[in-house]
N, C-alpha and C positions, 0 to 999 in steps of 0.2 A: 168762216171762222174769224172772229176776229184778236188778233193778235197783237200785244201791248210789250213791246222789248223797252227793258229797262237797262240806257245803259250804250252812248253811242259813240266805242270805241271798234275798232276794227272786226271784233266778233260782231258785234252788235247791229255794226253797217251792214257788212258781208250778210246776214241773215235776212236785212229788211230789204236788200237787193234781189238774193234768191228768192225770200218770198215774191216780192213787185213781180219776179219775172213768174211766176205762177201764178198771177192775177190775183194775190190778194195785197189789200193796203196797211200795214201794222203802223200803228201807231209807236216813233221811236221816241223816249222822253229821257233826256239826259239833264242832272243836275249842275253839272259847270257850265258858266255862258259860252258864247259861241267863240274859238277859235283861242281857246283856253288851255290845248295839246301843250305839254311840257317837253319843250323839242330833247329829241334822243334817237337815238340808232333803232332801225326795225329789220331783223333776219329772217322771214316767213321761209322755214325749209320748204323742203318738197311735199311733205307730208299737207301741205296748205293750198297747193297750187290747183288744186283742182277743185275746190270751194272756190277761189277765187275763178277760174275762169266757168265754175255756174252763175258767180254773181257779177259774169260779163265784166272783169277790169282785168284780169290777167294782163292781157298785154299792153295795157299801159302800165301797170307796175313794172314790168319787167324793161319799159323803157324806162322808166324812172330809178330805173336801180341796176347796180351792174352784178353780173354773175359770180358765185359762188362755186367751183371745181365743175364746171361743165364737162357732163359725158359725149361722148365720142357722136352722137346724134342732139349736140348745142344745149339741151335741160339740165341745168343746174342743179345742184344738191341744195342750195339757199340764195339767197337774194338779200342782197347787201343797200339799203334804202334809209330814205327819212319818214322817220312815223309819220311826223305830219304832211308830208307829201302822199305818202301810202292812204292816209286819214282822208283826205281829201281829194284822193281818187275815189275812194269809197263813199263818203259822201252826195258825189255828184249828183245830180237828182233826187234824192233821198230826203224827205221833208224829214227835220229832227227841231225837238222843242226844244230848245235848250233853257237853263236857271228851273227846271224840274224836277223840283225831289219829292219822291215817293215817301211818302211817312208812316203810309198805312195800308192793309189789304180787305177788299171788299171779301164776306163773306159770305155763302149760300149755304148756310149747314156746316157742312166739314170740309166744301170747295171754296177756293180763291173763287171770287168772281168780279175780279179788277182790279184796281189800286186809287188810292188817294192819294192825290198830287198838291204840293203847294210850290206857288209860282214865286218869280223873284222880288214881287210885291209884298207877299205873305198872304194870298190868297187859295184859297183851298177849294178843291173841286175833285169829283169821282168821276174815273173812268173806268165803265163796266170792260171786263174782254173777258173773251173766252177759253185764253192762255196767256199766261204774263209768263215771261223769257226773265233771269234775271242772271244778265249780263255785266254783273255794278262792279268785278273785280273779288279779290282775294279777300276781303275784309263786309262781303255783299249782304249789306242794311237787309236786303228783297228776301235774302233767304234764310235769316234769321228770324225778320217777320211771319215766312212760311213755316217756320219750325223744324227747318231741315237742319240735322246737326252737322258739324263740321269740325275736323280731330286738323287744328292751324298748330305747326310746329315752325320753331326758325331752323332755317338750313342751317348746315354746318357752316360756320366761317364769316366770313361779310364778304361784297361786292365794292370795291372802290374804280370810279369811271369818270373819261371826260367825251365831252361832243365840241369839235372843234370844226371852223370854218374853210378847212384846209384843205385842198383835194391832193390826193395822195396817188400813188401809183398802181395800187392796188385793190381788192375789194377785201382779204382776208390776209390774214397770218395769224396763228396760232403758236405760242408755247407754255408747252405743259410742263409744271414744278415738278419737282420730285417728288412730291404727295400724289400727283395727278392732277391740280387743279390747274385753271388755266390762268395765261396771259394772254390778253386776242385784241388784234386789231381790225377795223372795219373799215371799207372808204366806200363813196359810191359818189353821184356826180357832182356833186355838188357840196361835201362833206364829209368829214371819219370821224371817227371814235374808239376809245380802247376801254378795256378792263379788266383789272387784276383782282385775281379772286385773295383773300387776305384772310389774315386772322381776326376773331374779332372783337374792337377794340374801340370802338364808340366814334363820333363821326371829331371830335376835339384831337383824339390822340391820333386818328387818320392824318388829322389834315395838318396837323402842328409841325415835320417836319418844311413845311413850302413848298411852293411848285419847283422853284428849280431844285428841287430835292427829288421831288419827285419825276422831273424832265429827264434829270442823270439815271437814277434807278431803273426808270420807263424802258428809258433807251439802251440800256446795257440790253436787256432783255429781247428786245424788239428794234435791233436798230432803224427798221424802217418807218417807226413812228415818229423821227422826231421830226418831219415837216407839220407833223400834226400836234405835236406838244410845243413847238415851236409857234403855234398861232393863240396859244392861250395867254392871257392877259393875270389872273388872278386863280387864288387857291381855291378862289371861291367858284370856279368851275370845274372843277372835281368834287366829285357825288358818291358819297358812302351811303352801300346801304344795306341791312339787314333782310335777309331776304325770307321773306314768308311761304310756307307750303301748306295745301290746301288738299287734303280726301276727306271726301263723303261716303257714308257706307249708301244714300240713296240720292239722287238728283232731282227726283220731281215727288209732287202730293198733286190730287188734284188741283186743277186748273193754273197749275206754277211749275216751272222746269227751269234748272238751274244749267249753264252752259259756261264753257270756258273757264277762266279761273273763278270765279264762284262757284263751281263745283269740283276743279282738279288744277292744282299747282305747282308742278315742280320747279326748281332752282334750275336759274339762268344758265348754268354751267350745259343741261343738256344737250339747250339748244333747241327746244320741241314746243314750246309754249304756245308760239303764236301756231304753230302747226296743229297743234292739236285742237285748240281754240278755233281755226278755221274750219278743218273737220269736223267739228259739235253742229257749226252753225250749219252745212253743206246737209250731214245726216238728221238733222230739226226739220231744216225745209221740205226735203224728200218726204218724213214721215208725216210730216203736215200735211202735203200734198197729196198721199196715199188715203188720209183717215179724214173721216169726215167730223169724227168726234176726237176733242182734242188729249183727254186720257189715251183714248188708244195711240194716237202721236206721240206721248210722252213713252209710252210703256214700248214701241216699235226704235224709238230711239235709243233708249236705254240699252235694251235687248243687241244693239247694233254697236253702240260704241262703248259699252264694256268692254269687250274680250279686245277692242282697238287701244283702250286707255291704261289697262289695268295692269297690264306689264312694265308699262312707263312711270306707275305711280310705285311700282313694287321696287324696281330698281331706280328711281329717283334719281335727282344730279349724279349719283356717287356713281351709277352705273358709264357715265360720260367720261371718266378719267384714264389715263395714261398716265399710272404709278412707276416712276423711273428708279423709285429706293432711295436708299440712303440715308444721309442726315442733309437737310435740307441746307443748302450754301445762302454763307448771308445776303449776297444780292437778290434772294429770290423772298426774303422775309420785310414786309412792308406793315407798320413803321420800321426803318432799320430800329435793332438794338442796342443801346448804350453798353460798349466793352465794361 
């Protein structure tokens, strides 16, 4: 079978590895050039860990990243890392084309049967396959193209975040507003990060009080961030951002199957994203490997990771929270409010 992933972010990897290890070669084609990762914190829970160690990196990730509430037999609930380190464990061997954007889908009738590619030249060329994966993200060109609809709402609230160069002493801390929503910090070896989940309020009125505005705020909250708001330089490393969610009522059409956030999106707050996105890719391989025909792959995976997804998408970020009451105290309201 040959298999064409569109899309070479840590789903995408994760799946062209399990495939390799099943002796088939998938063609991976990503449109950013190479080594174009927008550095940022990555938490793979538990939910992931076993995709990763089919697609053989487990345990280098896990040295690259430090533990998350380990249980009493050392497995962690999450793993606290840098994308781009995680990226490129995944990577490793993994031939990816990069400056590859899909513009168009070959068709046989009423099946996909490939995709049209234009390179960074503006050259154009068709790649027949037997199953195009499209792993492009939350906003995914591939499965618009296919005609799979997708019900994109914004989460409640905004996400405002920094990634700083600081190693800190911890891998996690968490507090929750009295709405429930979070404040969370991250470290792992190399680096932390935080983020407050906020009202929402456009990325100008985010960021207009300044970082040391926002250092003193951070850190009321979280006193243990400030080695880590303490290495930032500019407000311009603080990242607002509106967060988009993604349900589909179906994942695939012939010869196209939708994975990861291109097909299911909840908000950051839950914590499940890259979890469950690793699991698509994990249950894809399997049923690739089982079917010799790639409909039936698609319809064997679907059948599998519905009833694993669909609780996650009913109860959304909101389901994440620890609601304390009350009326919300001003330090916990970012931007502050002019008395």
């Amino acid at each position: 079978m040959r298999v064409v992933i569109v899309g070479a972010g840590v789903v995408g990897l994760c799946l062209a590895r399990s495939l390799r290890r099943r002796d088939l070669a998938p063609l991976v084609l990503e449109r950013a050039p190479a080594g174009a990762y927008r550095p940022r914190p990555f938490m793979p829970p538990y939910h992931g860990f076993e995709a990763l160690e089919d697609a053989g990196v487990l345990g280098a990730v896990r040295e690259a990243a430090w533990p998350i509430a380990p249980r009493a037999d050392g497995t962690p609930v999450a793993l606290a890392a840098s994308f781009v380190r995680v990226s490129a464990i995944l990577a490793e061997g993994v031939p990816v084309e990069h400056g590859q954007e899909v513009v168009g889908l070959l068709r046989d009738g009423e099946r996909v049967a490939g995709v049209r590619v234009r390179d960074a030249a503006g050259a154009e060329r068709d790649e027949p396959a037997d199953l195009v994966v499209a792993c492009d993200g939350v906003r995914s060109p591939v499965r618009a193209m296919a005609g799979i609809d997708a019900d994109i709402t914004l989460a409640e609230g905004a996400h405002l975040s920094f990634m700083s160069p600081a190693v800190i002493d911890r891998s996690f801390e968490l507090h929750y507003q009295s709405d429930g929503r979070q404040v969370g910090l991250l470290g792992w070896p190399d680096g932390s990060a935080g983020w407050w989940d906020i009202e929402r309020c456009g990325r100008e009125a985010a960021l207009a009080p300044g970082l040391e505005a926002f250092r003193a705020a951070f850190t009321r909250l979280i006193p243990a961030a400030e080695p880590a708001l303490a290495a930032l330089a500019s407000v311009d490393q603080l990242v607002y951002r509106e967060v988009e969610e993604v349900r589909c009522e179906r994942w695939w059409v012939p010869g196209l199957v939708a994975i990861g956030d291109a097909a299911h999106a909840v908000g950051p707050e839950a914590g499940l994203g890259a979890g469950l996105g690793l699991g698509d890719a994990l249950a894809l391989a399997i049923a690739v490997e089982r079917n010799s025909e790639p409909d039936g792959a698609c319809a064997d995976y679907e059948l599998w990771r519905r009833p694993a997804v669909r609780p996650y998408e009913e109860i959304g970020a909101a389901g994440a929270r620890v609601a304390r009451g009350g009326v919300k105290p001003p330090e916990e309201r970012w931007p502050p409010r002019r008395s």
